[in-house]
N, C-alpha and C positions, 0 to 999 in steps of 0.2 A: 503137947499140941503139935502138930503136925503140918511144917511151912511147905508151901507149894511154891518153888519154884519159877521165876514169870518165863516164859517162852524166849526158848533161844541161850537161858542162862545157861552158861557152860562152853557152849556152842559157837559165840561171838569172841570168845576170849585170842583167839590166835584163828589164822585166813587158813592153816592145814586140816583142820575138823570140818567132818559133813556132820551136819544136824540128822536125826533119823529120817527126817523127810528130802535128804540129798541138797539141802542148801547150804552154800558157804556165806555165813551170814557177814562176812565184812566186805563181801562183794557188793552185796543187795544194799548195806549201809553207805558203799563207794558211790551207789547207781543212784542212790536218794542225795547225797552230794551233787549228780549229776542235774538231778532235775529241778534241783533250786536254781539250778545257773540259769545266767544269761543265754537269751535265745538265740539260735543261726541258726539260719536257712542256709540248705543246698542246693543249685539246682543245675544238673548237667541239663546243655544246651546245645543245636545242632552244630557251633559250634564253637564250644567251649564250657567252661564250668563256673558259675560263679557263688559266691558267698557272700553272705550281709548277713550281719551281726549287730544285734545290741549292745553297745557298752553297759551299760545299765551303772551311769555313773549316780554315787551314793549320795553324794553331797555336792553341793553349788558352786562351793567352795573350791571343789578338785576340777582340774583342768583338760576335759574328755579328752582333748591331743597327747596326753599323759597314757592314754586308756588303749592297749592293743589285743585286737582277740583274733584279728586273722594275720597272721605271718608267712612269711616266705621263706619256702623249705629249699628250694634251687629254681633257677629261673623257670621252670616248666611244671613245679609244683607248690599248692598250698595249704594250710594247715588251721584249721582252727579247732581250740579247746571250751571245754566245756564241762564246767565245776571251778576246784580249786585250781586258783592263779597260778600259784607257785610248781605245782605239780604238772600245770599245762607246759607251764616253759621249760621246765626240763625233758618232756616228751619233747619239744620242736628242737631243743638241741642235739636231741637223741638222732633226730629225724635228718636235721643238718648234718651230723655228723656221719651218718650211712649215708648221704645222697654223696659226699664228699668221698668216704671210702673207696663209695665203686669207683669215681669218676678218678680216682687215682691208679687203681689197678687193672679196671676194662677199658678208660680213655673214652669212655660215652656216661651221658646220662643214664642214671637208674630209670628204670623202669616202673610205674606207678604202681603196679601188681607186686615188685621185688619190694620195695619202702614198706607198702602196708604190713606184706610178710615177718621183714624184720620187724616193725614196732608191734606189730601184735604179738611176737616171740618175747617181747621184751617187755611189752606189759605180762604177760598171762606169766610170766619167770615172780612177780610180785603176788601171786595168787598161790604157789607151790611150794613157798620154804618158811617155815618158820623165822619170825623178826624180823620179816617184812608184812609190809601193807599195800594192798593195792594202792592203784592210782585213782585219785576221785576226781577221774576228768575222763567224757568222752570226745575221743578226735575225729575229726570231720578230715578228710583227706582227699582233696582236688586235685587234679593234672590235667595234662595234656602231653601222650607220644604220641601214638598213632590217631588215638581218637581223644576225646574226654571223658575220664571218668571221674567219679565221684566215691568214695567209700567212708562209711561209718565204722570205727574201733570203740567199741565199749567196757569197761574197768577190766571184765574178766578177759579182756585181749581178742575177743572176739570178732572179726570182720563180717561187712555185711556192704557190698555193695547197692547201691541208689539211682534212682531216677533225681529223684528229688524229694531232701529230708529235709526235718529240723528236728532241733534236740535243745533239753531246757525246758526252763520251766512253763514256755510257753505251744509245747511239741504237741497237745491234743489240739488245742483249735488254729494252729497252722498247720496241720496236716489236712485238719479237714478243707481247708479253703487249699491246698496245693492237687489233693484230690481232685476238686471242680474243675482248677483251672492248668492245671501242668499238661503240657502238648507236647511231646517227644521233635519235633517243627520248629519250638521256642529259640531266639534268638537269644545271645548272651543279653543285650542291651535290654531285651524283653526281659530275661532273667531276674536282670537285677531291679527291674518296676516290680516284679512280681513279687520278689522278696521282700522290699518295701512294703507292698502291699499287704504282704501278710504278716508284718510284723507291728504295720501301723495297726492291722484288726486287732491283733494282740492286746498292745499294749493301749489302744482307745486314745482319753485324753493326757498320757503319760508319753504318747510320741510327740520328740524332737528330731530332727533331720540331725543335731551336733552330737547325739546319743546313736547315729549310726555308722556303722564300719563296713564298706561294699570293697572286695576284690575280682578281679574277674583272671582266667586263665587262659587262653588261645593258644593256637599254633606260635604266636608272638611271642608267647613268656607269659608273665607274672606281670598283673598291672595293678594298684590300690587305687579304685574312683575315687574323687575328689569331690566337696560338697559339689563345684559348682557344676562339676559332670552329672552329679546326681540332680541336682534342680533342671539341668536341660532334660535328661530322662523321664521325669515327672511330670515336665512340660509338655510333653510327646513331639520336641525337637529334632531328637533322632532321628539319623539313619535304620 
């Protein structure tokens, strides 16, 4: 009797094999890793870039102040992961650790074009040797030198600059709603109602404001909002 093989057997054993149809299938399995995560929004603003995140804390029990998804890479850059935990933070160390390199040997800030560069080298170095594994996290990568940008890095080390993204499990129906309403005009402080906003549509009756994680980046540095800044934002208190 004659066993047929399910799709992919062979092929998913080690990240250096292409399948006959050109897929590295422990990437694509890295990327499905990706899209069970937790959700964050990006969204460059006229002036600055911010991020808001779901914790998507499991249980009642654990204490969301325990829970960090957006981090600070150096005063003028920020970073969030997306998938496996463990795997995220050792990318922001990575990231720490280049922003700190140059700042030792050129006496300025890295450049937010130079950072992605490196990490995307150093993710896509886990897609190309044998006994290794990709990373099953994609990074969200905010700054602020000259202007604000925003970039997306995904398993295969790929970049991909943004207006304004989200990534997770909740990335098709907050694209759509970032679609309607994202203005290239938008302020940071608008920014981050709108991330809100479209993470409350997400998530429906499963949003908490204590399940959310907002940073924002300006010419000023690296700032983490705090509930009560986010309840004046929602207020429409702001400036």
């Amino acid at each position: 009797m004659q066993v047929i093989a399910p799709e992919g057997m062979g092929y998913d054993r080690v990240v250096t094999v292409f399948s006959p149809d050109g897929r590295l299938f422990q990437v694509q399995y890295a990327m499905e890793a990706v899209r069970r995560g937790a959700t964050v929004v990006g969204i460059k603003a006229k002036d600055g870039v911010v991020m808001v995140a779901d914790k998507k804390v499991l249980h009642h029990l654990i204490n969301p102040r325990s829970i960090e998804k957006v981090y600070e890479v150096d005063t003028h850059i920020s970073a969030a992961t997306i998938g496996l935990v463990a795997d995220g933070r050792k990318l922001v160390d990575q990231a720490r650790l280049e922003a700190q390199k140059h700042q030792m040997v050129y006496g300025e800030p890295i450049a937010i074009k130079q950072i992605v560069h490196e990490i995307s080298n150093y993710m896509q170095i886990f897609t190309q040797y044998g006994g290794l594994r990709p990373f099953g996290v994609t990074t969200l990568i905010a700054g602020f030198d000259k202007e604000p940008k925003l970039f997306e890095i995904d398993p295969s080390g790929t970049p991909t600059e943004w207006s304004a993204t989200a990534v997770g499990e909740g990335r098709g129906e907050v694209m759509k709603l970032l679609e309607v309403k994202y203005s290239a005009n938008i302020t940071a402080t608008a920014g981050i109602k709108l991330g809100i906003e479209a993470l409350k549509h997400f998530l429906k009756n499963k949003f908490e404001l204590d399940r959310i994680e907002a940073a924002c980046i300006t010419k000023d540095g690296f700032k983490k909002v705090g509930r009560k800044e986010i309840e004046v934002i929602l207020n429409g208190k702001s400036g």
